[in-house]
C-alpha positions as CSV (number, residue, x, y, z in Angstrom):
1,X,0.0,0.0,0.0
2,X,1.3,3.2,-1.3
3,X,1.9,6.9,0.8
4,X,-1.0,8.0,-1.2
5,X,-3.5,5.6,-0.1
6,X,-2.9,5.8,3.2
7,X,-2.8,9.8,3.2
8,X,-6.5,9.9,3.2
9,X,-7.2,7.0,5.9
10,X,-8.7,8.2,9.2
11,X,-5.6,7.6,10.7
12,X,-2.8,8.2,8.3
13,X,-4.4,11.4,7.5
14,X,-3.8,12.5,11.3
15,X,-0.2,11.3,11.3
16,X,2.9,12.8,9.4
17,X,3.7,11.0,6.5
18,X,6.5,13.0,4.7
19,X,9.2,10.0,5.5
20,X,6.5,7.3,5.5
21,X,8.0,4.5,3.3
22,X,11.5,5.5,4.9
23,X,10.2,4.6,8.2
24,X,8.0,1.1,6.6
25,X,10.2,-0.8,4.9
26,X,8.9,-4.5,4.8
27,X,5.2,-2.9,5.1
28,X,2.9,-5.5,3.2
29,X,-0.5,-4.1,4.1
30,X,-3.1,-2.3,6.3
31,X,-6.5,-1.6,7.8
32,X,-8.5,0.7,9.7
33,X,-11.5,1.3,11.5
34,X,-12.8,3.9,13.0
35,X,-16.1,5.0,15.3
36,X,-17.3,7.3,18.0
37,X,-19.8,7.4,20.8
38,X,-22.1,10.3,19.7
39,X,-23.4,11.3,16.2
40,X,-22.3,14.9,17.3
41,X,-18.2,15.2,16.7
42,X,-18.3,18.3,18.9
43,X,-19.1,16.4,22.2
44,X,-18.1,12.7,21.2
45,X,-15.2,10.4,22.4
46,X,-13.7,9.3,19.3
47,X,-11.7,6.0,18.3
48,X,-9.6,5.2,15.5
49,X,-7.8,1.9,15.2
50,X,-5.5,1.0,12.8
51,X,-2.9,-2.6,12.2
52,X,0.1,-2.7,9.8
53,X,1.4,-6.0,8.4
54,X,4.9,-6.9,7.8
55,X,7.0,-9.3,6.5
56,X,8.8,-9.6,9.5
57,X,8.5,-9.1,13.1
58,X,11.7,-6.9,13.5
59,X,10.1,-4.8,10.8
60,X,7.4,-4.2,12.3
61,X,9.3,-3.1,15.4
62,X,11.3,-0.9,13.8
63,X,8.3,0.8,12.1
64,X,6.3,1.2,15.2
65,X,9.3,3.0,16.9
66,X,10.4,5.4,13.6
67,X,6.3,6.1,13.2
68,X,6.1,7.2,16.7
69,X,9.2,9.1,16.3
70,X,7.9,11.2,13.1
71,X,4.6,12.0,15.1
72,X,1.9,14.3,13.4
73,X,1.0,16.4,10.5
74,X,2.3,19.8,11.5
75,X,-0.8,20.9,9.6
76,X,-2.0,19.9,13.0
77,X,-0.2,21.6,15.2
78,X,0.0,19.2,17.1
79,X,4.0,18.0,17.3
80,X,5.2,21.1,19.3
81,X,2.5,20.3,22.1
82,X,3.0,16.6,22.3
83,X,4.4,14.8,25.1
84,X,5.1,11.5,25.9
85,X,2.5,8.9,27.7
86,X,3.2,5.0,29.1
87,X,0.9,2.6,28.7
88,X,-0.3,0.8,31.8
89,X,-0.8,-2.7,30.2
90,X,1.9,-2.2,27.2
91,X,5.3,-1.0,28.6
92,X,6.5,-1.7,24.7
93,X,3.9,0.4,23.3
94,X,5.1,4.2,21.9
95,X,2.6,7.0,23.5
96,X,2.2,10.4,22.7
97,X,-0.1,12.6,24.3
98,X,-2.0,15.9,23.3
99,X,-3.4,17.8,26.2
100,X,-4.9,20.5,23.9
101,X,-6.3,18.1,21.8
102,X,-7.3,15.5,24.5
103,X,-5.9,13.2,22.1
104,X,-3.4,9.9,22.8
105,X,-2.0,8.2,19.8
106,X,-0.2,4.8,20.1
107,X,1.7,2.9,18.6
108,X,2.3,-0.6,19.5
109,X,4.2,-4.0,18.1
110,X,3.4,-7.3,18.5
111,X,4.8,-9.9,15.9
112,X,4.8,-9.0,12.4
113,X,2.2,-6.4,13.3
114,X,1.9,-2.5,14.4
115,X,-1.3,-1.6,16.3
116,X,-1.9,2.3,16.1
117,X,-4.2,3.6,17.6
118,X,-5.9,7.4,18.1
119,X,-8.8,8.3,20.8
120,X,-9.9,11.6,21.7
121,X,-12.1,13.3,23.7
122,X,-13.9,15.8,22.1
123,X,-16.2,16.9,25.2
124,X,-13.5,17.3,27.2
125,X,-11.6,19.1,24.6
126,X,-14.5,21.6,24.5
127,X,-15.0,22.0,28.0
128,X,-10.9,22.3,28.7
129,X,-11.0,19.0,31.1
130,X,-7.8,17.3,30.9
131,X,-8.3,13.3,31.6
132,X,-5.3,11.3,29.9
133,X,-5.9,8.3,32.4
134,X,-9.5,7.4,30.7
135,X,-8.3,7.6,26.9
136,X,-5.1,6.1,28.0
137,X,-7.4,2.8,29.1
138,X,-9.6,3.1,26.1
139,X,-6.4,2.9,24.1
140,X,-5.4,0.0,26.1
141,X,-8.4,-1.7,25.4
142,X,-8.2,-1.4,21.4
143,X,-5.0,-2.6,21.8
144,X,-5.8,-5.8,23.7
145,X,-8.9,-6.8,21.8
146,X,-7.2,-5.8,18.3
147,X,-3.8,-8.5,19.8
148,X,-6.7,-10.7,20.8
149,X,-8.4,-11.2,17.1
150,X,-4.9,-11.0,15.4
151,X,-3.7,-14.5,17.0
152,X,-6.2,-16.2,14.9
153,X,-5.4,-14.4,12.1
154,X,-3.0,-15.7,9.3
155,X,-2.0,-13.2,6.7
156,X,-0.9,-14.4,3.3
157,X,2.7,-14.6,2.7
158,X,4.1,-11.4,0.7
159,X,5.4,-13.2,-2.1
160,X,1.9,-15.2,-2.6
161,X,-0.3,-12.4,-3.0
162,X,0.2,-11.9,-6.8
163,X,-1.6,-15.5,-6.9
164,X,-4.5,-14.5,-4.9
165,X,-7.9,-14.2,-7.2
166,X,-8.9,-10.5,-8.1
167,X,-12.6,-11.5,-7.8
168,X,-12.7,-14.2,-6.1
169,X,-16.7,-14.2,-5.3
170,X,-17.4,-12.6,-8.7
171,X,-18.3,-9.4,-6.7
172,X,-16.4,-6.6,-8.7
173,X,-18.0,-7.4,-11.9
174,X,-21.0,-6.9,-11.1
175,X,-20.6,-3.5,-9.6
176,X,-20.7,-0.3,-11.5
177,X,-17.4,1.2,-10.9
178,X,-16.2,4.5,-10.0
179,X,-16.2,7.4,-12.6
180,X,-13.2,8.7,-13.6
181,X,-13.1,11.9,-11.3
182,X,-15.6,11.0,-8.8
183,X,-15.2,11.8,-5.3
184,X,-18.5,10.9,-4.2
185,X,-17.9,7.0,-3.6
186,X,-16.0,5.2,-1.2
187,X,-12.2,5.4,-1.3
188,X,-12.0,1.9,-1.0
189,X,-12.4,-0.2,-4.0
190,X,-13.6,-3.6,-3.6
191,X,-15.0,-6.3,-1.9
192,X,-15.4,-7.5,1.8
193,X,-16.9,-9.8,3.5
194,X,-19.7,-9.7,6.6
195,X,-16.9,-8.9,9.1
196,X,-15.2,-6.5,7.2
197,X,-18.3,-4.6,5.7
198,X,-19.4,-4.1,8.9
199,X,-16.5,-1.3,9.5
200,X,-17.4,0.6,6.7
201,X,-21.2,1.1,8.0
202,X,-23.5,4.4,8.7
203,X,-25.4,2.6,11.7
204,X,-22.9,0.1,13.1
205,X,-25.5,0.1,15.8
206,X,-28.3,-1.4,13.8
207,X,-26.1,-3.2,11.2
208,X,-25.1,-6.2,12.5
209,X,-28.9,-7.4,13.4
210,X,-29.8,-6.4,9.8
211,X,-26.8,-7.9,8.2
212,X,-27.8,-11.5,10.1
213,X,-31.6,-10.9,9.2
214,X,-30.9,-10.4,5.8
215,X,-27.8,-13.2,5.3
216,X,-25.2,-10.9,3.9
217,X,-22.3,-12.8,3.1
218,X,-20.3,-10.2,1.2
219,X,-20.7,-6.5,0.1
220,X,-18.6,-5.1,-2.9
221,X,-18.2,-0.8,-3.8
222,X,-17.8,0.7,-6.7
223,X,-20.0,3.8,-7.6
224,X,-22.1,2.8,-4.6
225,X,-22.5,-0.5,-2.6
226,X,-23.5,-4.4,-4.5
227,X,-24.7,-6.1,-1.3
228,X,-25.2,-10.2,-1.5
229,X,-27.8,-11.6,0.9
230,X,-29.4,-14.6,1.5
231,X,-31.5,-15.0,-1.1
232,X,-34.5,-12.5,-3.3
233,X,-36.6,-12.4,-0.4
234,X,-33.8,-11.5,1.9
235,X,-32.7,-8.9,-0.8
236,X,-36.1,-6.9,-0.7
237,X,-36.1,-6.7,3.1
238,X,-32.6,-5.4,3.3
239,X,-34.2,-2.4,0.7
240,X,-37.2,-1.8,3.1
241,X,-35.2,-1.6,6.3
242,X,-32.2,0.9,4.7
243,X,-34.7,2.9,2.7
244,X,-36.2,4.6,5.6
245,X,-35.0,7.6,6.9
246,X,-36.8,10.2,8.8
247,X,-34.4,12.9,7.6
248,X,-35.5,12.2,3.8
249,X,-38.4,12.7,1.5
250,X,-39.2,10.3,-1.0
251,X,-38.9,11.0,-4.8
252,X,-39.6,9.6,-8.0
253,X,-37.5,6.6,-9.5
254,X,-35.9,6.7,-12.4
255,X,-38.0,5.6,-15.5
256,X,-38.3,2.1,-16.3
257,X,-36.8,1.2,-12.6
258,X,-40.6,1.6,-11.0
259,X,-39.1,-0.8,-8.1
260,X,-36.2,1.6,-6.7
261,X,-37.3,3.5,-3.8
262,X,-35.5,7.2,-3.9
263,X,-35.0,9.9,-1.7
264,X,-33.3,13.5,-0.7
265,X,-32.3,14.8,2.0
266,X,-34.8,17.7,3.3
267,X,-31.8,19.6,4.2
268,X,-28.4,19.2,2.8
269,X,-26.4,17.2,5.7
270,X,-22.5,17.5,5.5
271,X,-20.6,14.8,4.3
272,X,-23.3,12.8,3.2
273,X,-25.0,12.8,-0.8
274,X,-28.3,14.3,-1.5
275,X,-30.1,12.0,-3.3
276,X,-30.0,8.2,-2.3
277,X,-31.8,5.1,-4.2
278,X,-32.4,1.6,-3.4
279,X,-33.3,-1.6,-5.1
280,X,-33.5,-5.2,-4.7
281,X,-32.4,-7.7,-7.4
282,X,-32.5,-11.5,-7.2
283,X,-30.7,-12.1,-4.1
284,X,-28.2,-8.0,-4.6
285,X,-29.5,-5.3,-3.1
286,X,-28.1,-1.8,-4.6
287,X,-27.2,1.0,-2.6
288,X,-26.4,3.9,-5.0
289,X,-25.7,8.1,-4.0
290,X,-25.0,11.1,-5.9
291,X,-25.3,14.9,-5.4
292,X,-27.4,14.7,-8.3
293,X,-30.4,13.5,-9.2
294,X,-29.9,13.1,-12.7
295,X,-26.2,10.8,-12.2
296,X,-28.5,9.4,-9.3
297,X,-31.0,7.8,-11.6
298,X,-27.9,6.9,-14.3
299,X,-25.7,5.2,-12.2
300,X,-28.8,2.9,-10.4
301,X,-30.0,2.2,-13.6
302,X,-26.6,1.3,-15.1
303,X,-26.2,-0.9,-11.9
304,X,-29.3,-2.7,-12.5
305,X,-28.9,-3.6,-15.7
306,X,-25.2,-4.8,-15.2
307,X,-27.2,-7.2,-13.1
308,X,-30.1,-8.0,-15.1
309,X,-27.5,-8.6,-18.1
310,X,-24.5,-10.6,-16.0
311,X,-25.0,-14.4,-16.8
């Protein structure tokens, strides 16, 4: 993964990247995740986590100590303010703390892998409350349940990934893909499964229930979201339940899609499209955004028929 990818990641966005690749080499791959505890920024406690994979275990090491070392965008302002934390579980792990910010960033080795984590408290930030001891356990806690899942997990080896299947579920070609330009779709390209999908939700709250009702197995984005569920009947109920939104008002469909159910938003919302549409095909249920209605109705109706057309 390239500077450039991970330059707009919730995490690598935060962090200075100027001698990135210097400070990764033997980097193979990474992932984040990120959430926080209200819908309001202003007031919420906020959590990003992050793991690196690489070939070795001394790389990774090495990384985790020259990443904590380069610290933050200065765009920021946050390296001349930053101090250093310790862990109370993770004597190993690299800490930096913000006390303008009420931020604590992390960044912690464990095999071939780098944990990084980032957790704020915006409340606190607001209200000038300084409390490093409760982020510092909710960074402690990423940390041990992100360890805890990665013992399991078995990455493929570096020089085997060239072999791997593009497509393997045969996801991808069915999905419309992104327009040359856009910057309305997701910046990630591709296909997940259950587990994974479930990190890039709107309502992680309400997502897995709807995800088990509905059997999704895997979700692909391109110009929107290709979700697979359990079968047609599944499909149409996954439509119903993500089509409803008390901040919207219905609109047409496009012609000769009667089936898609459409909306805007009353008001414009920020970061978030104004016109939505949704529709249920065999066992794929389309999710499909645009600022306009006209692309709108295009791309769902292109996505349809890439369906109705795919043998």
């Amino acid at each position: 993964m390239d500077v450039e990818s991970f330059a707009g990641d919730p995490v690598f966005g935060y962090f200075n990247i100027t001698d990135f690749t210097a400070n990764t080499p033997g980097l193979v791959a990474g992932f984040s995740t990120s959430g926080q505890s209200n819908a309001d920024s202003a007031i919420a406690t906020e959590l990003t986590d992050a793991v690196m994979i690489f070939d070795t275990a001394d790389a990774a090491g090495s990384a985790a100590t020259a990443l904590a070392r380069s610290g933050f965008d200065n765009r920021f302002g946050s390296n001349d303010s930053a101090e250093p934390a310790q862990s109370t579980q993770y004597p190993t792990a690299h800490l930096s703390w913000i006390p303008k910010n009420q931020e604590l960033a992390s960044w912690y080795a464990t095999g071939q892998f780098v944990i990084i984590t980032l957790v704020g408290d915006q409340a606190n930030n607001a209200l000038k409350v300084s409390d490093q001891a409760s982020l510092r356990a909710l960074s402690d806690k990423a940390i041990t349940v992100t360890a805890d899942r990665l013992k399991s997990f078995q990455p493929t080896l570096p020089d085997k990934l060239a072999s791997l299947p593009t497509d393997p579920q045969g996801m991808l070609r069915l999905t419309l893909p992104v327009p040359t330009g856009d910057d309305t779709a997701y910046p990630f390209d591709g296909t997940l499964d259950r587990h994974g999908a479930l990190h890039k939700v709107d309502d992680p709250d309400k997502a897995p229930a709807r995800f088990e009702k509905s059997g999704v197995d895997f979700v692909s984005y391109g110009a929107g979201r290709l979700v697979r569920t359990r079968d047609a009947a599944a499909a149409q109920t996954y439509v119903d339940e993500i089509s409803i939104d008390r901040f919207q008002q219905r609109i047409d469909p496009p012609p000769g899609l009667p089936t898609a159910r459409c909306s805007r938003y009353y008001e414009r919302r920020p970061f978030a499209s104004n016109f939505h549409c949704y529709v249920a095909y065999q066992r794929y249920a389309i999710e499909i955004w645009s600022d306009q209605q006209q692309d709108l109705y295009q791309r769902i109706s292109a996505q349809y028929a890439i369906l109705a057309n795919s043998k």
